[in-house]
C-alpha positions as CSV (number, residue, x, y, z in Angstrom):
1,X,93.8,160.4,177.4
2,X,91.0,161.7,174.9
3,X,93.7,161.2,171.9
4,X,94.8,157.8,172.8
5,X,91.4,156.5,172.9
6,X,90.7,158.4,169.5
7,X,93.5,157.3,167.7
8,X,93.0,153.7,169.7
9,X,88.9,153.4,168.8
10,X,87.9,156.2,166.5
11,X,90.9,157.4,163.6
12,X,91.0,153.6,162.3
13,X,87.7,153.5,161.2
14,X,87.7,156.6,160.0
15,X,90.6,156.6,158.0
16,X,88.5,152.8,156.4
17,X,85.9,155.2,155.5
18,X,88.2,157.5,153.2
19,X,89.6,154.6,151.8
20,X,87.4,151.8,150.6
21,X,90.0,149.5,149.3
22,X,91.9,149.6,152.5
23,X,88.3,148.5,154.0
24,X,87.6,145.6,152.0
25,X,91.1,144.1,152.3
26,X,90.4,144.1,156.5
27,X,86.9,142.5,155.8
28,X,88.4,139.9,153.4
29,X,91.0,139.8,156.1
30,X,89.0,139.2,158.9
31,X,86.3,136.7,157.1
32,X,89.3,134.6,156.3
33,X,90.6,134.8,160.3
34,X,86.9,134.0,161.4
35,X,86.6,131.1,159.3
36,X,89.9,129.6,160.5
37,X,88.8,130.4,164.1
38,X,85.1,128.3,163.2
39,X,87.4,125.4,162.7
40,X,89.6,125.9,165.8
41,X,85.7,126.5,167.7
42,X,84.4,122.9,165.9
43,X,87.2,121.3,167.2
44,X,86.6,122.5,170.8
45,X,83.0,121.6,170.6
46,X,83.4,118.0,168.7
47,X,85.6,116.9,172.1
48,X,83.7,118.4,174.6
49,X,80.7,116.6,173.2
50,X,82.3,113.4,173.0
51,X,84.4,113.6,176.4
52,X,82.9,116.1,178.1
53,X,86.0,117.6,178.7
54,X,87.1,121.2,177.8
55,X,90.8,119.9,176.5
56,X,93.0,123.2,176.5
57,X,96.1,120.7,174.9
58,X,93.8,121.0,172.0
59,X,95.9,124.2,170.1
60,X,99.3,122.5,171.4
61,X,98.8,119.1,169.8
62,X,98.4,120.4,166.7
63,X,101.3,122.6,167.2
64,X,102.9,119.0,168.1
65,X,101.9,117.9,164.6
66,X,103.0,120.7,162.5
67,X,106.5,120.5,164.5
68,X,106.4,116.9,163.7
69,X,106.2,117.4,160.5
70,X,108.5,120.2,159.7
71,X,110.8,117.9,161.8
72,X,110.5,115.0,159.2
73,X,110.6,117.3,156.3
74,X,113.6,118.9,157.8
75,X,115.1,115.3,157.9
76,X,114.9,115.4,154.1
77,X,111.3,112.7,154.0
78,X,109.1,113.3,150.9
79,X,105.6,115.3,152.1
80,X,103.8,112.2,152.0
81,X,105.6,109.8,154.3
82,X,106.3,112.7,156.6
83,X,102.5,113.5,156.5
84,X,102.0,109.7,156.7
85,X,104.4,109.6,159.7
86,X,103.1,112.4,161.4
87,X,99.7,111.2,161.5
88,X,100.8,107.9,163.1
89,X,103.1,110.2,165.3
90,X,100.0,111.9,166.7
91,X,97.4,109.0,167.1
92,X,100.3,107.4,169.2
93,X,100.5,110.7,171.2
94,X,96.5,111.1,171.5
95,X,96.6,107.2,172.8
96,X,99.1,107.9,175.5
97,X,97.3,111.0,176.7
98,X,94.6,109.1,176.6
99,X,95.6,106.4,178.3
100,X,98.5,108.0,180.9
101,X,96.4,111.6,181.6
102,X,92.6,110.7,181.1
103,X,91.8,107.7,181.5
104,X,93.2,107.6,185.4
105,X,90.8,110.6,185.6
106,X,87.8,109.5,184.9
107,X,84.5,109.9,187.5
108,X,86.8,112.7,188.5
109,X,85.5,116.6,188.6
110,X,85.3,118.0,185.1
111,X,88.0,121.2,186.8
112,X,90.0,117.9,187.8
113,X,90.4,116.9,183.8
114,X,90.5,120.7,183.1
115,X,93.5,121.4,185.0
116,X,95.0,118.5,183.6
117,X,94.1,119.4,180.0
118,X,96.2,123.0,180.9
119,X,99.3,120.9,182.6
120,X,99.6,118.4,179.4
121,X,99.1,121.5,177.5
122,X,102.8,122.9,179.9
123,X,104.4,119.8,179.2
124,X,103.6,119.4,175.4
125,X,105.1,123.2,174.9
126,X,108.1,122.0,176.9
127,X,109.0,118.9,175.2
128,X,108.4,120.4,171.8
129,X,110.8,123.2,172.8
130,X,113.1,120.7,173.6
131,X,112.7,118.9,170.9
132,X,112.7,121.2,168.3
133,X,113.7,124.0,170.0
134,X,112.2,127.8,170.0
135,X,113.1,129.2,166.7
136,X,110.4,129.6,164.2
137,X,109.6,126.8,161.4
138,X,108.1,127.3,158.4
139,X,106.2,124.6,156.8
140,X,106.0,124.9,152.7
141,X,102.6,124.0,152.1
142,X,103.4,124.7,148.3
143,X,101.2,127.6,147.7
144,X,103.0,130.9,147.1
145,X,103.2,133.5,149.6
146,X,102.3,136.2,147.0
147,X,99.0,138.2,146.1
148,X,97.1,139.4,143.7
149,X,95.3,142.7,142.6
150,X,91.4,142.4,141.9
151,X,89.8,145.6,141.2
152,X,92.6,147.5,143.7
153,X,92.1,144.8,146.4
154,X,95.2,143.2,147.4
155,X,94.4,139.5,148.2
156,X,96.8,137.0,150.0
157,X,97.1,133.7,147.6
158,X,97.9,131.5,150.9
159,X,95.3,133.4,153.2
160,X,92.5,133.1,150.6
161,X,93.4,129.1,150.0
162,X,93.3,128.5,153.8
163,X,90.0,130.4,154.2
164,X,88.5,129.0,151.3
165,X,89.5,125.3,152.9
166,X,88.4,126.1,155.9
167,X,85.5,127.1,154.6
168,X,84.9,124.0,152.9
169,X,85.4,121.9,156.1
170,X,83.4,123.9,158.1
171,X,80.7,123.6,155.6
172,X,81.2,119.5,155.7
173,X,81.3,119.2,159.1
174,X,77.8,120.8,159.3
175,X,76.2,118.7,156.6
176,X,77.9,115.2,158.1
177,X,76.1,116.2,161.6
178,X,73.3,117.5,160.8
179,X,72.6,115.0,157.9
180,X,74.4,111.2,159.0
181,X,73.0,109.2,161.8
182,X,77.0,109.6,163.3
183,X,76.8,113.2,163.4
């Protein structure tokens, strides 16, 4: 048992330690994961501030919209109109939730709109399997999948472009609420 939780909690960090390289390419790693996460955390926060509700669809319905678009693109649409699409696809979607799942809710117990926050999350997964079934999609977002070498760091040309957007968004979001009369 003493090994496992060595090799488990200890032998990772030490082998970092010996090798500095390997070390920074988990920090830069783990930076970019954190700020993706801050953006997945803003959205959580943004709708329980405005509704009050803890929506656990949240992560599903923008799986919904990524499906919907690889969908479109699939159907051989030009990125634009598919992300044009898509958008309309989803503000569709977010008024019949709204207007099917919440809205007959209201003045109910905030575990009430919980619980049905985690069924429309069920039934979103469902329908998507159905209609686009289980296999996994990729979406060309145009930015190669490659890396490159800065001073023996290997860094991830897509990972470093998502963290460096997310970064940016998390960065406008804090100066439009704490800076607007909206926010």
């Amino acid at each position: 048992m003493i090994e496992l939780l060595h090799a488990v909690l200890v032998a990772p960090f030490a082998d970092m330690a010996g090798n500095v390289t390997f070390l920074v390419e988990v920090l830069i790693g783990g930076i970019a994961a954190g700020l993706m996460y801050s953006l997945v955390a803003l959205g959580f926060v943004l709708i329980f501030k405005a509704s009050s509700v803890f929506n656990f669809a949240q992560g599903v319905m923008v799986l919904f919209a990524a499906l919907t678009l690889v969908g479109l693109m699939e159907k051989g649409l030009p990125v634009p109109v598919a992300l044009l699409l898509t958008v309309f696809v989803m503000i569709a979607l977010a008024f019949a939730v709204e207007r099917v799942v919440l809205r007959p809710l209201v003045n109910q117990e905030h575990i009430i709109l919980f619980m049905a926050t985690i069924g429309l999350n069920f039934f979103l997964e469902g329908f998507g399997e159905m209609a686009w079934g289980a296999n996994v999609k990729r979406l060309d977002v145009g930015i190669p999948d490659t890396s490159f070498i800065v001073r023996g760091v290997q860094i991830n040309r897509l990972e470093l472009t998502a963290a460096l957007t997310a970064a940016v968004l998390v960065t406008v979001l804090a100066l439009f609420f704490q800076r607007t009369k909206i926010g």
